[in-house]
MIDO-906369 format. One line per 8 residues: number of its first residue (from 0); their letters; for each residue z negated, y negated, x of C-alpha. Coordinates in steps of 0.02 Angstrom, whole numbers, plus 50000, padded with zeros to 5 digits. Layout:
REM residues N
NUM	a	Z Y X | ...
//
This chain:
REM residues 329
0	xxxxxxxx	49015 51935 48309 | 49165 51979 48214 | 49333 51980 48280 | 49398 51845 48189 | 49252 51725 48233 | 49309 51770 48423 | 49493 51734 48379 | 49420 51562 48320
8	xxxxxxxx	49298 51536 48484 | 49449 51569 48589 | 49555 51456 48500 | 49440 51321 48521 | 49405 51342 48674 | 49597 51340 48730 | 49625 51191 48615 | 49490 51099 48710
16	xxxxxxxx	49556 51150 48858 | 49747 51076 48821 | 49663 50920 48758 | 49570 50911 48924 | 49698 50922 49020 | 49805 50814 48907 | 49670 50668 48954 | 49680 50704 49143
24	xxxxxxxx	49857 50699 49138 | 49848 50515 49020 | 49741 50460 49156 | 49848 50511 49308 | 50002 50410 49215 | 49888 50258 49195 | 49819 50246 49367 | 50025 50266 49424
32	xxxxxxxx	50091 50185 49302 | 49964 50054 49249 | 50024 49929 49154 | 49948 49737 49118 | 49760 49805 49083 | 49757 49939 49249 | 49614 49963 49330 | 49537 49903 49478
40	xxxxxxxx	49538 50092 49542 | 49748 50086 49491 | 49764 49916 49565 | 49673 50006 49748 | 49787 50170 49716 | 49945 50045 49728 | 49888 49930 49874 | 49847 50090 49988
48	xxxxxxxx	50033 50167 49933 | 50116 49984 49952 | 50038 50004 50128 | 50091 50147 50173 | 50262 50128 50119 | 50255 49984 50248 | 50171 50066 50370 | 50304 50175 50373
56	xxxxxxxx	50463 50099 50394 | 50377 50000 50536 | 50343 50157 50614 | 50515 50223 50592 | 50563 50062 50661 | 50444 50057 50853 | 50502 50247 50827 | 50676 50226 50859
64	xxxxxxxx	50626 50126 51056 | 50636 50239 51162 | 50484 50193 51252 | 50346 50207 51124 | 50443 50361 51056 | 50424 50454 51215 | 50232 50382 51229 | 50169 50400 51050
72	xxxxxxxx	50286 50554 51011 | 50130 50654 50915 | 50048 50497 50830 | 50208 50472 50755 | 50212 50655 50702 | 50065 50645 50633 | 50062 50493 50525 | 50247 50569 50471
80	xxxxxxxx	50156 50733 50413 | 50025 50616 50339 | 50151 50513 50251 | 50254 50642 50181 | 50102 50746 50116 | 50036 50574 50031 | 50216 50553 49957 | 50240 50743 49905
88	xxxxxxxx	50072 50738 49812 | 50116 50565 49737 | 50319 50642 49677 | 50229 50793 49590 | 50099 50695 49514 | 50223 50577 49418 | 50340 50722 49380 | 50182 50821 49295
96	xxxxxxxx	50119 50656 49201 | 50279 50574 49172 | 50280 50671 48972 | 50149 50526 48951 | 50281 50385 48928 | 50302 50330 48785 | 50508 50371 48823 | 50456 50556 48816
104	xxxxxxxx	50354 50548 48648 | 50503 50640 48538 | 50528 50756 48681 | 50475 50926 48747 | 50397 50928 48921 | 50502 51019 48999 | 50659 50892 48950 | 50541 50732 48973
112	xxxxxxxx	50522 50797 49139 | 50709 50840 49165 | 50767 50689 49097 | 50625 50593 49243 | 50696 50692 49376 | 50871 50604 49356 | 50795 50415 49323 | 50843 50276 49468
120	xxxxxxxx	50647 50285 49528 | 50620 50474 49517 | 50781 50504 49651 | 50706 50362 49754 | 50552 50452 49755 | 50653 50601 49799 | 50737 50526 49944 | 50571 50465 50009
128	xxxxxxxx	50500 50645 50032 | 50690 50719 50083 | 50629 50740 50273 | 50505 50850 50224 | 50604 50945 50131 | 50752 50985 50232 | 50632 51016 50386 | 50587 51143 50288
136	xxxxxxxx	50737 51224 50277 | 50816 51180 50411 | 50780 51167 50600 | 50812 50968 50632 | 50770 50824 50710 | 50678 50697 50606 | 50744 50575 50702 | 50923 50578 50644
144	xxxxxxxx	50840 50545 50470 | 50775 50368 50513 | 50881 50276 50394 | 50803 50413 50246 | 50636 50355 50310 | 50679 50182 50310 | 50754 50193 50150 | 50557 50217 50099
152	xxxxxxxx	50563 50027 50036 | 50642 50072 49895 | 50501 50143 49843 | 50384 49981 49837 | 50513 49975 49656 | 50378 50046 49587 | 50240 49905 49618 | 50364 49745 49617
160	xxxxxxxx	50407 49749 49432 | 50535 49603 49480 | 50641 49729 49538 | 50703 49801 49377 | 50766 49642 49317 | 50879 49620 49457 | 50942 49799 49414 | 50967 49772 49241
168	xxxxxxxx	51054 49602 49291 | 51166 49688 49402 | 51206 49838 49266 | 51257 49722 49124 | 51382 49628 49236 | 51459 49771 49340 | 51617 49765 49244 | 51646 49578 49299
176	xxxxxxxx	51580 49610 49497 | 51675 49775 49494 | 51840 49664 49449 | 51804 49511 49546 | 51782 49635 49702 | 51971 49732 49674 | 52033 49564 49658 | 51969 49504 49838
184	xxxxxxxx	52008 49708 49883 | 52210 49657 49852 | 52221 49479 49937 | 52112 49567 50085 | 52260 49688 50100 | 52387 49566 50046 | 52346 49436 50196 | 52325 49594 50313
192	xxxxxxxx	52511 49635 50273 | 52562 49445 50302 | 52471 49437 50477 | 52552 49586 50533 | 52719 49543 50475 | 52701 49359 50562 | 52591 49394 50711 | 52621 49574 50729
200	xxxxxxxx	52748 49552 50865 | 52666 49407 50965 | 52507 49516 50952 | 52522 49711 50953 | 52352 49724 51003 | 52251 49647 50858 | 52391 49609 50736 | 52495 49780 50803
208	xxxxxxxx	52475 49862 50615 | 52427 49838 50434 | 52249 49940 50480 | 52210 49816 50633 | 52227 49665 50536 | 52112 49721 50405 | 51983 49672 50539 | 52042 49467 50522
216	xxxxxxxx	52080 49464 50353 | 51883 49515 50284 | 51831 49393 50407 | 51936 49253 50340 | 51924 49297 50179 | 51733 49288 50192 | 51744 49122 50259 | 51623 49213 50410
224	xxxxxxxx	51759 49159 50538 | 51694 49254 50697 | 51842 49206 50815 | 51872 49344 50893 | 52050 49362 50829 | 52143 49200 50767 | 52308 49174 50718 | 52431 49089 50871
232	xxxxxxxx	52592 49030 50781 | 52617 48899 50664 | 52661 49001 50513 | 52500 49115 50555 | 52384 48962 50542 | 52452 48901 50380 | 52427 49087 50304 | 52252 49091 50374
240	xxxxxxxx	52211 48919 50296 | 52269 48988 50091 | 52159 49143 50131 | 52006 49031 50185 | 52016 48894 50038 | 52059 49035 49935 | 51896 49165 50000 | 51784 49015 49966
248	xxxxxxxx	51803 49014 49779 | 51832 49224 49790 | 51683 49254 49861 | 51556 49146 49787 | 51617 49209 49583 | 51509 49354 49605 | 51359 49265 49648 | 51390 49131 49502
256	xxxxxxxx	51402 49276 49373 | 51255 49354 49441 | 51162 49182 49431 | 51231 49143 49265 | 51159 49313 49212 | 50978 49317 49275 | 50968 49154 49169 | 51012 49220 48982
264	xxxxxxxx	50933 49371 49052 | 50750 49280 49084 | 50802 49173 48901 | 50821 49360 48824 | 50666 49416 48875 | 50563 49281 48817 | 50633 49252 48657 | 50598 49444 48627
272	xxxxxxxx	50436 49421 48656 | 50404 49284 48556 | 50491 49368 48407 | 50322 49473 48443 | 50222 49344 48471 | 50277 49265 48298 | 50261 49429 48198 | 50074 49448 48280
280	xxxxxxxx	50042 49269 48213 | 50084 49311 48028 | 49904 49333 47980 | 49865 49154 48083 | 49767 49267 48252 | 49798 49363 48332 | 49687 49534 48368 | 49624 49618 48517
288	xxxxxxxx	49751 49769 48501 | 49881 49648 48467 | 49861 49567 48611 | 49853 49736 48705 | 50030 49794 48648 | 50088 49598 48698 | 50028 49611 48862 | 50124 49774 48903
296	xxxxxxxx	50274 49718 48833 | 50259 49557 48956 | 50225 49668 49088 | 50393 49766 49033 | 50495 49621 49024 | 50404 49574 49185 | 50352 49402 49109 | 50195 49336 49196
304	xxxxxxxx	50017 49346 49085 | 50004 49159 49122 | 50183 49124 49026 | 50113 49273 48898 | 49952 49152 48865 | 50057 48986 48846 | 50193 49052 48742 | 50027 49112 48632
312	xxxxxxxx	49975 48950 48643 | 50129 48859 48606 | 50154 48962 48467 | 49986 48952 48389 | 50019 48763 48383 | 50184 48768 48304 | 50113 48877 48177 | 49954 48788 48123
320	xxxxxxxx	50091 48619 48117 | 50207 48722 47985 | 50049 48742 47890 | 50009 48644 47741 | 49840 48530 47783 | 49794 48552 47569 | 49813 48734 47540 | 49813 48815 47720
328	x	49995 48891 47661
//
C-alpha cells in the first residue's frame, strides 16, 4: 500500500472518529438538554436529577439537627459524596456538550464553552458542586457550607422551564425595581432621622440613634408592624401614620410592575410564535419538520404544546376563512 493511500486510510479513519464523537456529544446535549420531542430515556435522566436535587436539600436540612447529625453522621457523608460525584459528572458533561447549542454554532469550542461557563445556569451548576471543590483544597467542615448545599434548588432551573421567564421578567424591568427600591431606601432613612429626632430623647434605647431606628422604620414602612418598638408621643404617632399610608403604596409598585410585565411578556411570546405559526401556514399545512422547529420554539418561550396545538388550530381556521371558496386563493 502506498503511502498516500495510508495518508487517506488515516484520514478517514480520524474523520470518522470526530464525527463519532460529534454524535455522542449531540446525544449527551439532547438527553440534558431535551427539548419538546426528548426522550423517554431524557425525561428518566431529569426525574432521577430533579430527585436528587431534592433529596438533597432535605438532607442538608435533618443534617443541620443535631440529633440525626450525630446518629446518621456517615449516611449523610455518603449520599454527600454520592451527590457531589452525580453533580460533578453532570457539570462536565454540559460543559463538554454545551458547543451543541445552537448559541455556539458561529463559535469555536473552546469560546462556546467559555462563553457557557459564565451563563446564569452554568455558575448555578458551579455553586452546586462548590463543596466538593473547596474540600478539596481546603481542610473544612461541610457543614458550614449548608446554605451552598441548600442553594442546590437552584439547580431544578434547569427542568422548570417557567423559571426563565420570571428571569427575563425581572431583567427587563430592573431599571424601574432598582428605582422604586432607592426611593423606599431614602424615606426608610428619612423617617429613621425623624424618629430619632422626636423620640430619641424619650427613648435612648430603641430610638437612641439614626442606626437604631432603622430597625422601626423598615418595619413601618413595610406595613409588617411587629410591635416591638412603637412610637410614645403624639408627634411620633402622627410620623408613623405618613410612613405607613405612605409604605402601602411604596411597597406594593414593585410587585404591580412586575405583574404588569409578566403579562405583555406572556402576550410577546405568543404573538412571536404565531408570527411562526402564520409563516408555516403560507403553503395552507403545515409539515412534520415544521412542526418540529414550532414545538422547540414553544418549549423556548415556555408556551405549553396544548396552547402550541390550539394556536395551530385557531390559525388554520382563520386562514382557510381568508380564503376565497371559488379559486382556493
Amino acid at each position: 500500500m502506498t503511502q498516500s493511500k495510508l495518508d487517506a486510510n488515516n484520514e478517514n479513519i480520524a474523520a470518522g472518529s470526530k464525527a463519532s464523537v460529534q454524535s455522542y456529544r449531540a446525544k449527551a446535549y439532547q438527553l440534558l438538554e431535551g427539548h419538546s420531542d426528548i426522550s423517554i430515556v431524557a425525561k428518566s435522566i431529569n426525574l432521577f436529577l430533579i430527585i436528587l436535587i431534592i433529596t438533597n436539600v432535605i438532607a442538608a436540612i435533618f443534617e443541620s439537627e443535631p440529633s440525626y447529625h450525630d446518629k446518621y453522621l456517615h449516611q449523610f457523608a455518603l449520599f454527600e459524596f454520592i451527590s457531589l460525584s452525580i453533580f460533578c459528572g453532570e457539570y462536565f458533561l454540559r460543559l463538554w456538550c454545551c458547543v451543541e447549542a445552537k448559541e455556539a454554532e458561529e463559535l469555536s469550542n473552546s469560546k462556546a464553552r467559555f462563553s457557557y461557563v459564565f451563563t446564569p445556569i452554568a455558575l448555578i451548576d458551579l455553586i452546586a458542586i462548590l463543596p466538593f471543590l473547596i474540600a478539596m483544597f481546603f481542610s473544612i467542615d461541610l457543614r458550614s457550607l449548608r446554605l451552598i448545599r441548600v442553594l442546590r434548588l437552584l439547580k431544578l432551573t434547569h427542568y422548570f422551564k417557567g423559571f426563565n421567564i420570571f428571569i427575563s421578567v425581572i431583567a427587563k424591568e430592573l431599571k424601574s425595581i432598582t428605582a422604586a427600591m432607592m426611593v423606599m431606601v431614602f424615606l426608610i432613612v428619612i423617617a429613621a432621622s425623624l424618629m430619632h429626632t422626636v423620640e430619641g430623647h424619650i427613648q435612648p434605647e430603641t430610638f437612641g440613634s439614626i442606626l437604631h431606628s432603622l430597625w422601626w422604620s423598615v418595619v413601618t414602612m413595610t406595613t409588617v408592624g411587629y410591635g416591638d418598638v412603637v412610637p410614645v408621643t403624639g408627634l411620633g404617632k402622627v410620623i408613623a401614620t405618613v410612613i405607613m399610608l405612605i409604605g402601602v403604596g411604596l411597597v406594593a409598585l414593585p410587585a404591580g410592575m412586575l405583574a404588569a410585565r409578566f403579562g405583555e411578556e406572556l402576550r410577546e411570546r405568543k404573538e412571536n410564535l404565531d408570527v411562526q405559526i402564520k409563516e408555516a401556514l403560507t403553503d395552507g399545512y403545515i409539515a412534520q419538520q415544521e412542526y418540529q422547529d414550532l414545538a422547540r420554539l414553544a418549549d423556548k418561550l415556555e408556551i405549553d404544546q396544548e396552547d402550541l396545538q390550539r394556536s395551530i388550530a385557531l390559525l388554520k381556521q382563520e386562514n382557510h376563512k381568508e380564503k376565497c371558496p371559488h379559486c382556493g386563493k
